[in-house]
N, C-alpha and C positions, 0 to 999 in steps of 0.2 A: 866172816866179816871183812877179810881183806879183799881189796881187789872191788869192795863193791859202797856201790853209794847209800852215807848216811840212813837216806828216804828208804833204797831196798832192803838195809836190816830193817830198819822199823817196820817193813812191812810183814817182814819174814818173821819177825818177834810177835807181830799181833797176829798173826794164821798159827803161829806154834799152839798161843793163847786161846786161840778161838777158833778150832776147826771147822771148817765151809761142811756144808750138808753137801753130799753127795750128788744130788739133786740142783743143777741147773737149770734156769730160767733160761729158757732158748730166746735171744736178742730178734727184734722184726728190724729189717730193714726196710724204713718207710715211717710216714708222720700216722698217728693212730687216727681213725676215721676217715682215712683215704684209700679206698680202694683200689687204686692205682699202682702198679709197684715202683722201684725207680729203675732208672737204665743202667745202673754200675751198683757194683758191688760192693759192700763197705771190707771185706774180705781182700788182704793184700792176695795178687795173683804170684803166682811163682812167674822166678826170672824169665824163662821163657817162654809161658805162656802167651806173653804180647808180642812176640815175635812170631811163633809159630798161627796165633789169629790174622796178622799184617799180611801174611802169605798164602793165607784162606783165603783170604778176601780177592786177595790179586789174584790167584786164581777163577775167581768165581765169577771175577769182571768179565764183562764183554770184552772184546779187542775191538779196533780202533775201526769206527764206523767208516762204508765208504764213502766218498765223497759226492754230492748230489749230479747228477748231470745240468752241464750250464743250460737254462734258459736261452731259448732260440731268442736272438737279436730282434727288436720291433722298431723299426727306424722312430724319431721323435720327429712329433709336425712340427713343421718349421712356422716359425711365426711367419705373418706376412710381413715384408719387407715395405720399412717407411717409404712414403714417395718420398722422390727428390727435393732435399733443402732446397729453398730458395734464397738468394743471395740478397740479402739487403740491397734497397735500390740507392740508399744515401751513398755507398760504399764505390758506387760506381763514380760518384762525380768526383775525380782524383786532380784536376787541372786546379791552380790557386784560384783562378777567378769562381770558381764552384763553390770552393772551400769557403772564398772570401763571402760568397753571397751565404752559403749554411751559418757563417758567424754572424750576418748582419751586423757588419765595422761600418760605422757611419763618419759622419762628423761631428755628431754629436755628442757621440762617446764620451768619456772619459775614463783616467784609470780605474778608478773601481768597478765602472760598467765594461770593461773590457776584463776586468777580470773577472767576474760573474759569468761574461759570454764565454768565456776560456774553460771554467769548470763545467757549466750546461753544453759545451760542445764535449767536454773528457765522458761527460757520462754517457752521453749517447753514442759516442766514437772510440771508446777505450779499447784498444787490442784484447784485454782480457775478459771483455762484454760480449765479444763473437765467437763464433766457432773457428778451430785451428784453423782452418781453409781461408779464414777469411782476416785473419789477423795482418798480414801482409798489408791489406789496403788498408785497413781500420791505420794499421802504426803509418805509415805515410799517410794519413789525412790530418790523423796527429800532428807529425811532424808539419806538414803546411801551416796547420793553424797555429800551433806554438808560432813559425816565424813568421807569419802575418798578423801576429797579437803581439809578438815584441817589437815589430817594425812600425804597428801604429802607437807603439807607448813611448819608441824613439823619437817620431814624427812629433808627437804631442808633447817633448819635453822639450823640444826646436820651438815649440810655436809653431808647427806646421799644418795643416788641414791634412787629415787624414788621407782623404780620395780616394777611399778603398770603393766602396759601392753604396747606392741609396738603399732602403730599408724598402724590402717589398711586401706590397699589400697583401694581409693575412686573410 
């Protein structure tokens, strides 16, 4: 009894008591009405068993496949090349007096209609509305028209008539 737990005298006292029939039931491994068996064993393996299996295996492996031969090169079609952008024609007229007729500054103006013309000229002339190539002109057409939209809003707080250009027929 020393050395050993509770649970295993009592068990040891009830097999003194009640000796097993000689005659074992041999245990299935597996669920009853499946004909399947299963892949492991409920049976612990000896130590070294899974070691010397691990080494079966790698054994029994292929070695390390060789490598496919590359594929011969097939050049890729090249897309056909955009034509040549064309340059906005507005972009070419760079002189103030161009600029002043794309604003249509009249004398009838006033500030708030010179600031409407100011944002309807930013939309269609805004540097970042064109492409790189073309932003150079677009920001100096800007720049003109900003200072010919501030120079008619000085003129108009003088009292002065505009005399930028007449409005031409649409």
């Amino acid at each position: 009894m020393f050395g050993k737990s509770l649970f295993q005298s009592v068990l040891e006292r009830i097999e003194e008591e009640n000796p097993r029939d000689e005659i074992e039931v041999a245990t299935r491994a597996g669920i009853s009405g499946l004909n399947t068996g299963l892949a492991f064993s409920w049976e612990p393996a000896a130590a070294g068993d899974a070691v010397r299996q691990a080494y079966a295996e790698m054994e029994e492996a292929p070695g390390p496949t060789p490598e496919p031969e590359p594929l011969p090169e097939i050049p890729e079609p090249r897309a056909p090349e955009p034509p040549p952008r064309a340059r906005p024609v507005h972009l070419d007229r760079m002189s103030p007096a161009e600029v002043a007729e794309d604003l249509e500054i009249s004398n009838a103006d006033t500030p708030t209609t010179l600031a409407e013309k100011r944002r309807a000229f930013a939309i269609r002339n805004h540097p970042d509305r064109h492409a790189p190539e073309d932003s150079e002109a677009a920001t100096t057409r800007m720049t003109i028209a900003n200072m010919l939209v501030d120079e008619a809003l000085r003129r108009l707080k003088r009292g002065l008539p505009i005399g930028m250009t007449v409005p031409r027929p649409r």
